[in-house]
N, C-alpha and C positions, 0 to 999 in steps of 0.2 A: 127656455132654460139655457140657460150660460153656461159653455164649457173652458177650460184649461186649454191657452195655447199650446201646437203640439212643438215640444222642442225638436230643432232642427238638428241633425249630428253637429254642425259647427255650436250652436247654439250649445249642446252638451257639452260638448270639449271644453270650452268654453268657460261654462257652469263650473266643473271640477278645477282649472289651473286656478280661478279665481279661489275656492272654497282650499286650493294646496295654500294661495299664495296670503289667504289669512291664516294658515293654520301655521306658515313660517314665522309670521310677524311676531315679536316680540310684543306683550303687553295685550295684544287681542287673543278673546276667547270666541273662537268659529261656536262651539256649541250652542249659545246662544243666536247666531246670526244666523237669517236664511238667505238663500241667493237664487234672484232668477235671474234670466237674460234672456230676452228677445232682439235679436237679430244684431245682437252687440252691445245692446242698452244693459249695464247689470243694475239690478234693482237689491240695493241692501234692507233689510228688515229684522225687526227681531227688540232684543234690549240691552245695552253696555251698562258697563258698572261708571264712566266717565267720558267728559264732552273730549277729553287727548283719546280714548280708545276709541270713541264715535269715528274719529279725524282719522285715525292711524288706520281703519279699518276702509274708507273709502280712498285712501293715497297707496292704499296695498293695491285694493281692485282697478286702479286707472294706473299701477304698474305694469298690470297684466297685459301682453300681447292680442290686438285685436279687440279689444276692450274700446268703445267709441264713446261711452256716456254713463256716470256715474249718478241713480237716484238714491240720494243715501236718506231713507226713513229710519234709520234706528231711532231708538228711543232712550233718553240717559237715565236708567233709573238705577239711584244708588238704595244700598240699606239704610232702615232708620238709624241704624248706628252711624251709618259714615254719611252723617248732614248738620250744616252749620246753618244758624239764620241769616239772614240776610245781611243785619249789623255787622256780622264778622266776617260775611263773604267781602262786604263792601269796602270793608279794611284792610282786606287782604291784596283786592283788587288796587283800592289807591296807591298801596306801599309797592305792587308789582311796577304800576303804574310810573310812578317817582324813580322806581330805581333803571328803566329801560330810559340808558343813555340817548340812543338816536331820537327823542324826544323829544322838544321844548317842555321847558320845567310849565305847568299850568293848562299844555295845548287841550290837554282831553281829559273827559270830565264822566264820569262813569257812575249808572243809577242800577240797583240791584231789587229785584221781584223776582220772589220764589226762584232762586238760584237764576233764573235768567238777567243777566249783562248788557244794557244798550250803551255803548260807547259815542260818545259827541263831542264836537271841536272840529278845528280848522288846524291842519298842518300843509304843509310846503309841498309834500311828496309823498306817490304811492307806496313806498317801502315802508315808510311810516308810519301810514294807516295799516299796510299789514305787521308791521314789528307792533303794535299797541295793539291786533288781534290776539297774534300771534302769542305776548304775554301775556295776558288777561284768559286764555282760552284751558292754557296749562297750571292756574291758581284750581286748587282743590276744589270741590264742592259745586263749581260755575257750571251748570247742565245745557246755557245755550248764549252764545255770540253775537249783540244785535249792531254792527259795526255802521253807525251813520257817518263816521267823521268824513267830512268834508275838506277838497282840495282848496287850497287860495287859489281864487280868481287870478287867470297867467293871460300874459299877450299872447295871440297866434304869431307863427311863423311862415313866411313866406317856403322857406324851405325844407321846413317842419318833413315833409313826405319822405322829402327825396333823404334827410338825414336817419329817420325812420329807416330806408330801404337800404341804405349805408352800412346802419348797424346790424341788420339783418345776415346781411353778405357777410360782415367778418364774422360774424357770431358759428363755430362750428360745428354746433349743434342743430344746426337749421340750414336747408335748403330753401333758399330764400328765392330759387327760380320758381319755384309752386307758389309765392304768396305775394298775394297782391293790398300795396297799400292805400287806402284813401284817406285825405286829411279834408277837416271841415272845419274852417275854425281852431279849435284846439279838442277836437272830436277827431280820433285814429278811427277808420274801421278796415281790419283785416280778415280776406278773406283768402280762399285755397285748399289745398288739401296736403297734410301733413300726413307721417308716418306714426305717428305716436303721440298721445295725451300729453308727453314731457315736450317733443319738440313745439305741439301748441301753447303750452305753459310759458317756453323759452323766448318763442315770437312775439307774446302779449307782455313780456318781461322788457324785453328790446323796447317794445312803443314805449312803456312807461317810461321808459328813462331818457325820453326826450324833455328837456325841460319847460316845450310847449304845450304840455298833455295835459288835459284835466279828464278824457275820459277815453278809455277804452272800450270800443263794440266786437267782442274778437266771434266772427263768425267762420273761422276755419275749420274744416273736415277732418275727420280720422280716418284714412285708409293701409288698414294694416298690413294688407296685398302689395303695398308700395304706389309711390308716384312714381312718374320719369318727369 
């Protein structure tokens, strides 16, 4: 017979700053969501009315202090009232599509089933592929994100790393003495241990915008306690 992890007091504390820090956000309803955490991991569940409340409700929890890993299971379930078929999701989607300038007119090409979204195509850079999530994700009705686009095939660099560790150091958001970078090709992999899920975010942001990157492996740590 299977019992219930016992939570730990951090683990509690934990539990509640998370369950404050949805209940501040705008747009999310905590009522619906449940929250557990083990040993830092929060585990989101439950059901949102949309795939932007889905989003908005795990970037709250990986605000929170101490917060190491976000599994976010919610579930997008709207009312029958508020649902469009798929023809006029797909329409909406194209026209978001066309009007996100950082775009080439044509690059991505967007297929619609039961409200779920697979996006494909080949652009330049990782902003891109996130700026063409990122609108497509906030069109009405869209309940899930299936982003395949693909980078253009780039040359490595010789000095790819060392530019990497460069950007790292000015960047002042990051302590770029805890992070160590390896290049392979045109493969980053960053490892270490940061202070927080944003300065992780901000390290894996840095690689990208090397212009010799096609992929990022960011295997950096959360230790809320601090590095030296």
């Amino acid at each position: 017979m299977s019992t219930s992890p016992v939570l730990t007091p951090t683990d509690r504390g934990l539990q509640q700053s998370v369950i404050d820090e949805l209940d501040w956000t705008p747009g999310v309803h905590p009522a619906t969501i449940g929250v557990a955490v083990i040993g830092g991991v929060v585990t989101l569940a439950g059901e949102v009315a949309s795939l932007p409340e889905k989003i908005a409700a795990e970037k709250a929890a990986l605000r929170v202090e101490g917060v190491r890993t976000v599994a976010n299971e919610l579930t997008v379930h709207g009312t029958v009232e508020a649902s469009a078929s798929d023809e006029e999701i797909a329409r909406r989607v194209n026209d978001v599509l066309a009007w996100t300038t950082t775009l080439p007119s044509g690059a991505v090409t967007a297929t619609v089933h039961d409200g779920a979204v697979i996006l494909t195509g080949t652009v330049e850079w990782e902003y891109q592929r996130r700026a063409a999530r990122k609108a497509v994700q906030n069109v009405e009705f869209v309940r899930l994100v299936d982003n395949r686009i693909v980078l253009t095939r780039r040359v490595s660099a010789v000095d790819a790393g060392e530019r990497i560790r460069n950007a790292l150091r000015r960047d002042a958001l990051i302590d770029a003495r805890n992070i160590t970078v390896a290049v392979s090709d045109t493969t980053v992999r960053l490892t270490g241990t940061v202070r927080s899920y944003e300065e992780r975010r901000e390290a894996e942001r840095a690689a990208w915008n090397s212009p010799h990157v096609q992929h990022v492996d960011n295997q950096i740590d959360i230790d809320a306690r601090g590095v030296r």
